[in-house]
KEMAR-999886 format. One record per residue (C-alpha): residue number from 1; residue in three letters; x negated, y negated, z. Coordinates in pm, 1 decimal, padded with zeros to 6 digits, always signed. Layout:
> num	residu	c1	c2	c3
> NUM	ALA	X	Y	Z
...
***
This chain:
> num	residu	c1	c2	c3
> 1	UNK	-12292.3	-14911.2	+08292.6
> 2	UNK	-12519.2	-14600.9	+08244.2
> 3	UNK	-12452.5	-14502.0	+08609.8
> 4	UNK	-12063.8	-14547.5	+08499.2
> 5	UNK	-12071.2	-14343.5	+08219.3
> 6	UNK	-12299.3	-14071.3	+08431.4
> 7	UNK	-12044.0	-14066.1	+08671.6
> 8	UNK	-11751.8	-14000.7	+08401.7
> 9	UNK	-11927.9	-13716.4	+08254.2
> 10	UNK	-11974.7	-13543.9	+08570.1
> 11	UNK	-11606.4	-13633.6	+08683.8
> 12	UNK	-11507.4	-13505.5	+08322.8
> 13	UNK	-11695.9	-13186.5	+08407.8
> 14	UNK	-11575.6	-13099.1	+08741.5
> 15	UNK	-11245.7	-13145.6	+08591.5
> 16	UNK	-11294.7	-12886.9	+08327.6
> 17	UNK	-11447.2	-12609.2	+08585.5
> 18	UNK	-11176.0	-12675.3	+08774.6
> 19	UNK	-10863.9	-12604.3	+08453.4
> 20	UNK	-11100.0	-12302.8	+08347.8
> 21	UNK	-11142.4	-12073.9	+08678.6
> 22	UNK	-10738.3	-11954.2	+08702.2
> 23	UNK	-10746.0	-11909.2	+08314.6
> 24	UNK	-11104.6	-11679.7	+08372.1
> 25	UNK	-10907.1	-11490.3	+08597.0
> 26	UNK	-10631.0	-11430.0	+08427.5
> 27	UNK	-10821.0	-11368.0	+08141.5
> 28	UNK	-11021.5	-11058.8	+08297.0
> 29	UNK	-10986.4	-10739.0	+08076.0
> 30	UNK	-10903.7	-10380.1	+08181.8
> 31	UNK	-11185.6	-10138.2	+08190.8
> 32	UNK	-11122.3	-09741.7	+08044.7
> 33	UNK	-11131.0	-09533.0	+08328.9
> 34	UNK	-11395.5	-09245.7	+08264.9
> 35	UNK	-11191.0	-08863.5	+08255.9
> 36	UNK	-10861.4	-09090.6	+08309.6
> 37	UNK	-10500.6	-08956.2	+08214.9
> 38	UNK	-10244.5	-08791.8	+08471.2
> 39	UNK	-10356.3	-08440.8	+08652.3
> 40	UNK	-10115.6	-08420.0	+08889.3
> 41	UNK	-09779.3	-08150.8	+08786.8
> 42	UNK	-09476.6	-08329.6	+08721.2
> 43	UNK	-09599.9	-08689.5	+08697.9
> 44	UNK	-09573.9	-08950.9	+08419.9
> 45	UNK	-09661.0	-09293.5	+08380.4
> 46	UNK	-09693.6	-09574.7	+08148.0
> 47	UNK	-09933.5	-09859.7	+08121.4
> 48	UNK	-09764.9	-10243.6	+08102.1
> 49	UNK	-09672.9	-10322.2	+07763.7
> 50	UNK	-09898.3	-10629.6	+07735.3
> 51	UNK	-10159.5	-10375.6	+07808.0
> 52	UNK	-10036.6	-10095.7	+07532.6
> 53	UNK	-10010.7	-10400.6	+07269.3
> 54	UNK	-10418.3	-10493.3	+07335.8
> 55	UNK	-10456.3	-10086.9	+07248.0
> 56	UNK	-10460.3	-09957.9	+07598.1
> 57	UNK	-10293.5	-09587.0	+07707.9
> 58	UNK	-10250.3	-09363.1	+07986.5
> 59	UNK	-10538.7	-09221.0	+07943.5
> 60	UNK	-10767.0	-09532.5	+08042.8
> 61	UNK	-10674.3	-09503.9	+08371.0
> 62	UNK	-10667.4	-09185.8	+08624.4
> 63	UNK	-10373.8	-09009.8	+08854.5
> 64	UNK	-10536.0	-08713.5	+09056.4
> 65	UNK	-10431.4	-08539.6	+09387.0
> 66	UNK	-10622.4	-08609.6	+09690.1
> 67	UNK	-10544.7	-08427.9	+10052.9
> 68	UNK	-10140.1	-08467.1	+10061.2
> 69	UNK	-10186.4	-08790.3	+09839.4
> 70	UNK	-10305.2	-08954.9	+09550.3
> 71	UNK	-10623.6	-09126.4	+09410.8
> 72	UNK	-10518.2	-09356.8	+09125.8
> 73	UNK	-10782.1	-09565.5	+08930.1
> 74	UNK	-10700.6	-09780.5	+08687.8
> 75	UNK	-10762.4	-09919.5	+08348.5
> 76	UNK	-10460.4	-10117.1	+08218.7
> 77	UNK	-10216.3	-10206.0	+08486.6
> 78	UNK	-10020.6	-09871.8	+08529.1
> 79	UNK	-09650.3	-09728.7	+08678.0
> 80	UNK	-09634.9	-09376.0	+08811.4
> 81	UNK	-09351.8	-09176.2	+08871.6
> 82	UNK	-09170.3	-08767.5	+08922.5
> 83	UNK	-08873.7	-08797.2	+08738.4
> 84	UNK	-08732.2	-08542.5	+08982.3
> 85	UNK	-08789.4	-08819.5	+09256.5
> 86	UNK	-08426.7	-08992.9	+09215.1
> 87	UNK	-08288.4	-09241.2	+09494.1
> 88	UNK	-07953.3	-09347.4	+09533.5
> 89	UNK	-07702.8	-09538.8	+09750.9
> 90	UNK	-07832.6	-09669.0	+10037.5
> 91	UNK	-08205.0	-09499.5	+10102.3
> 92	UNK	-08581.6	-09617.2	+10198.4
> 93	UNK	-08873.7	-09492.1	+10003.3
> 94	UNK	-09222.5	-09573.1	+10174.8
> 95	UNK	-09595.6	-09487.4	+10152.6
> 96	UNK	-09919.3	-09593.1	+10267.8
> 97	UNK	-10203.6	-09724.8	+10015.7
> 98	UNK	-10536.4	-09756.3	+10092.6
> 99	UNK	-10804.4	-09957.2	+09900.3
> 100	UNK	-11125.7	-09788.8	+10014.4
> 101	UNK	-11330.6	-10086.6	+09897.2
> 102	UNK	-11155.1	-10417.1	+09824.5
> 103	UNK	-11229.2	-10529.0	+09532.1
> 104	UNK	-11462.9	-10270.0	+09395.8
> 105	UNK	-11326.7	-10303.8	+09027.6
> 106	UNK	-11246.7	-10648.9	+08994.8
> 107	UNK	-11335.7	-11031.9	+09057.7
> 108	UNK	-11007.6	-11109.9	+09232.9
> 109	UNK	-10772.6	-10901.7	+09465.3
> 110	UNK	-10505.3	-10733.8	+09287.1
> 111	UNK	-10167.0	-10522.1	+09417.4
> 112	UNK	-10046.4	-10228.4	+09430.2
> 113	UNK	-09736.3	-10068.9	+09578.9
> 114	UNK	-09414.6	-09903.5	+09556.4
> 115	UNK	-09129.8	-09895.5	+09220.4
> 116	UNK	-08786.5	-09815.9	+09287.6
> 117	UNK	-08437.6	-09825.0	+09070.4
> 118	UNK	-08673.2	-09689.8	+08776.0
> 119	UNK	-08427.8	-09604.7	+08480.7
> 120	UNK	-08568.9	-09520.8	+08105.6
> 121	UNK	-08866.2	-09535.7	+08236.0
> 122	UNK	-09150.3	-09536.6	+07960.4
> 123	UNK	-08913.9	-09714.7	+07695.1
> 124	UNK	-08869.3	-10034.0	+07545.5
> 125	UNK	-08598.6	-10031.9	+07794.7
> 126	UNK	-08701.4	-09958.6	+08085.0
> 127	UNK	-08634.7	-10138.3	+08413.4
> 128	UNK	-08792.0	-10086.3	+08770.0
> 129	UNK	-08838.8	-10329.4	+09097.9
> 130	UNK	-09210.5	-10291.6	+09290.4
> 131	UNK	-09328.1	-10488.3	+09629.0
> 132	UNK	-09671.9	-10442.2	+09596.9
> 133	UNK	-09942.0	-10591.6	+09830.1
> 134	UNK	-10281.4	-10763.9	+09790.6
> 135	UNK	-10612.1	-10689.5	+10027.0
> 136	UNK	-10585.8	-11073.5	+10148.9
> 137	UNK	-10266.9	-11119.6	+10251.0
> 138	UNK	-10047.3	-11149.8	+09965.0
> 139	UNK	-09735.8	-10947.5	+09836.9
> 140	UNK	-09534.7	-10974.2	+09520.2
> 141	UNK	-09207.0	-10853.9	+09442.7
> 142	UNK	-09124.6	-10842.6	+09060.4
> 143	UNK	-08871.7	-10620.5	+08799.1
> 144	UNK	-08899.0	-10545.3	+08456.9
> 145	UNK	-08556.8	-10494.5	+08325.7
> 146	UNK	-08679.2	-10463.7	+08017.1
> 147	UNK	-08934.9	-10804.5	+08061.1
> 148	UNK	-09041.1	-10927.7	+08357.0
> 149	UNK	-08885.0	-11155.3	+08643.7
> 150	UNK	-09071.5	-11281.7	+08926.7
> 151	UNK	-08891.8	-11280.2	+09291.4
> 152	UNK	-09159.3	-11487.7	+09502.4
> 153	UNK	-09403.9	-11646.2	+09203.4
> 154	UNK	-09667.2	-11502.4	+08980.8
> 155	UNK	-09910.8	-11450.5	+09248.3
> 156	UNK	-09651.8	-11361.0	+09511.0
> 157	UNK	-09697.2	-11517.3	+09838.5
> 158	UNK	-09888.0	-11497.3	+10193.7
> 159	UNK	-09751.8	-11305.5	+10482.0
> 160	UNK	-09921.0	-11235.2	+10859.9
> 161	UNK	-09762.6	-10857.8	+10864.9
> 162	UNK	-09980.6	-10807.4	+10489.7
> 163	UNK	-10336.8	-10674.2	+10595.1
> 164	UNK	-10637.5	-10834.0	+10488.7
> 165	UNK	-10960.1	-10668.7	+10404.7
> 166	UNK	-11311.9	-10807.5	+10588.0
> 167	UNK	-11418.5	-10883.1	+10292.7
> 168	UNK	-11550.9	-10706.0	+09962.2
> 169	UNK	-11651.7	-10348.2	+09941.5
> 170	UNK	-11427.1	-10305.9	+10291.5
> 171	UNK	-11147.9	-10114.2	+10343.4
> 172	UNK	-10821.5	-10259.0	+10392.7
> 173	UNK	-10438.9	-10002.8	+10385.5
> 174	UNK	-10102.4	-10133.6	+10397.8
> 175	UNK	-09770.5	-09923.8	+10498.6
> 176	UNK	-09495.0	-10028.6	+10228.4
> 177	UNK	-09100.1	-09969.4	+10260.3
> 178	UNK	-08885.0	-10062.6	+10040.2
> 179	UNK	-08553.7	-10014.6	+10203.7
> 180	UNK	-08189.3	-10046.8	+09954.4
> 181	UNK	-07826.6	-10070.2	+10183.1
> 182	UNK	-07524.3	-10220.4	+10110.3
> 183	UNK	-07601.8	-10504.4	+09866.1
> 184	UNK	-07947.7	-10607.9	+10015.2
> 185	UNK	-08272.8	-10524.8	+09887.6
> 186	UNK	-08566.9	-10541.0	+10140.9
> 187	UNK	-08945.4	-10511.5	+10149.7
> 188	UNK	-09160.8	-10439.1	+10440.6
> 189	UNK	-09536.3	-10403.4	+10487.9
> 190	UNK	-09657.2	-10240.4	+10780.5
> 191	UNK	-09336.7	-10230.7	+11008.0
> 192	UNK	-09224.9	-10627.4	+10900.5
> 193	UNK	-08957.5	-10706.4	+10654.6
> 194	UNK	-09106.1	-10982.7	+10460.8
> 195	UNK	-08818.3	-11026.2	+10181.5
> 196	UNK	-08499.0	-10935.3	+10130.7
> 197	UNK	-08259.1	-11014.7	+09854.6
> 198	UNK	-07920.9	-10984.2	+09745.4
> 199	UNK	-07870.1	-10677.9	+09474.4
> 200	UNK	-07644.7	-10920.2	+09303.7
> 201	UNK	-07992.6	-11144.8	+09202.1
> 202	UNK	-08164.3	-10814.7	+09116.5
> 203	UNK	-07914.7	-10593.2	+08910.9
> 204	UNK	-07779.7	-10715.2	+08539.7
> 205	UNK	-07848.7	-10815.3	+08194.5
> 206	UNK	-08237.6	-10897.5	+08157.8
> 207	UNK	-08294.8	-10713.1	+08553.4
> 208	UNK	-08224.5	-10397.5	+08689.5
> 209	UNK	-07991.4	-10161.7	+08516.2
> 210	UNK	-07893.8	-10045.0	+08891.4
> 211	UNK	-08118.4	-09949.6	+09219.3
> 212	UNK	-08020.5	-09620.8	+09165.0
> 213	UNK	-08257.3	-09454.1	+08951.3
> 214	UNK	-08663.2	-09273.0	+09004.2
> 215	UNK	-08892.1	-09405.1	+09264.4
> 216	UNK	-09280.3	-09405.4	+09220.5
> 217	UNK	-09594.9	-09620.4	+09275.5
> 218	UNK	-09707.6	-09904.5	+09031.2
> 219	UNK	-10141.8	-10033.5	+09042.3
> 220	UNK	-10224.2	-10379.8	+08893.7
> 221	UNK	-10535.9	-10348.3	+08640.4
> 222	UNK	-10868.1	-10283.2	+08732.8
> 223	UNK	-10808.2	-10167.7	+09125.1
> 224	UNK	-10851.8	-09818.7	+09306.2
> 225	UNK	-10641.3	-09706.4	+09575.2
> 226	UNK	-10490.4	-09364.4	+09754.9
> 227	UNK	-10152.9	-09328.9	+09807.2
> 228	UNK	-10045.5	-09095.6	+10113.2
> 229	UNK	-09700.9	-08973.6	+10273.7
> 230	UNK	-09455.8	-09128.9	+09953.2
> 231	UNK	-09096.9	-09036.8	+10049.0
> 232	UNK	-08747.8	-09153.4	+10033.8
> 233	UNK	-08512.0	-09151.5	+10335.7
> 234	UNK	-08169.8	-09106.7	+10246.8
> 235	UNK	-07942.9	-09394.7	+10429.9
> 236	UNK	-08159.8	-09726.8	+10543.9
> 237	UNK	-08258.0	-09836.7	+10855.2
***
């Protein structure tokens, strides 16, 4: 019996690990970034507003210029954009991010990537799509139009063309498209189209006002990254 009721209690405890570890993660709060707010001309951003209601701002996380590029560190889970960088019709916009060390500011890998059909952005209002990638292998494609809606599940899903780091502290960089023509959305990381939807499941009430609109970059909470070469190509491929 005692050997019964040991065995329960360590069952009992497993058990409980187990529930708690996704919950610790999802749990894990956004540092201040040290000199953080937006030094680059012409560039705005906003953080998430889950992050603005727990008293977060711009100005815990930091937009600089490095090279031709940028060096974003982040804080609260931020969106960058130019509101002079407008895409419409049919069009690609692409960049490449590099995480110099995976994981250097967090316990669990976490994306980053590229926002189009951003329209009143920094309102209550606002709506935007991203594909952002994750240093293991992951990508996630999500709107806000004004709250959230998940394409391919919370945590996105696992692709071969999405690069994975060595390991943490390594450096791991990703090439991300997002490419809008006719009524098909696409993403693809480093050269491979990994998801494409109809416009129709992307644009109305609760999504996208349109895929027309600003273009920009978007970091999860808590990662560091440069962003090099961000353009938009008029027509798609």
């Amino acid at each position: 019996m005692r050997h019964s009721q040991r065995s329960g209690f360590a069952l009992a405890a497993v058990v409980m690990l187990a529930a708690s570890a996704p919950n610790a993660q999802a749990q894990e709060s956004s540092r201040a970034v040290a000199g953080g707010g937006i030094s680059v001309p012409g560039w705005s951003g906003a953080v998430d507003a889950r992050e603005a209601g727990r008293g977060a701002t711009i100005a815990n996380a930091k937009f600089v210029a490095e090279g031709n590029g940028f060096h974003v560190t982040t804080g609260p889970a931020v969106t960058y954009w130019n509101p002079a960088n407008v895409a419409t019709g049919d069009y690609t916009v692409k960049a490449t991010f590099t995480e110099p060390k995976y994981m250097n500011l967090n316990d669990h890998p976490h994306p980053y990537g590229i926002v189009i059909g951003g329209n009143k952005l920094g309102t209550d209002q606002q709506s935007y799509l991203y594909c952002a990638a994750y240093g293991n292998g992951n990508f996630i494609v999500r709107g806000f139009g004004p709250q959230s809606f998940q394409m391919n599940g919370g945590h996105g899903e696992t692709n071969a063309a999405v690069h994975k780091a060595s390991g943490a502290g390594a450096p791991v960089t990703q090439e991300i498209a997002v490419s809008v023509k006719g009524d098909k959305v696409s993403c693809a990381i480093n050269g491979t189209v990994v998801a494409t939807y109809d416009k129709s499941d992307l644009v109305g009430p609760g999504k996208l006002t349109s895929t027309d609109g600003v273009y920009g970059i978007r970091f999860a909470h808590n990662t560091e990254g440069t962003v090099t070469g961000l353009t938009m190509v008029p027509g798609a491929k």
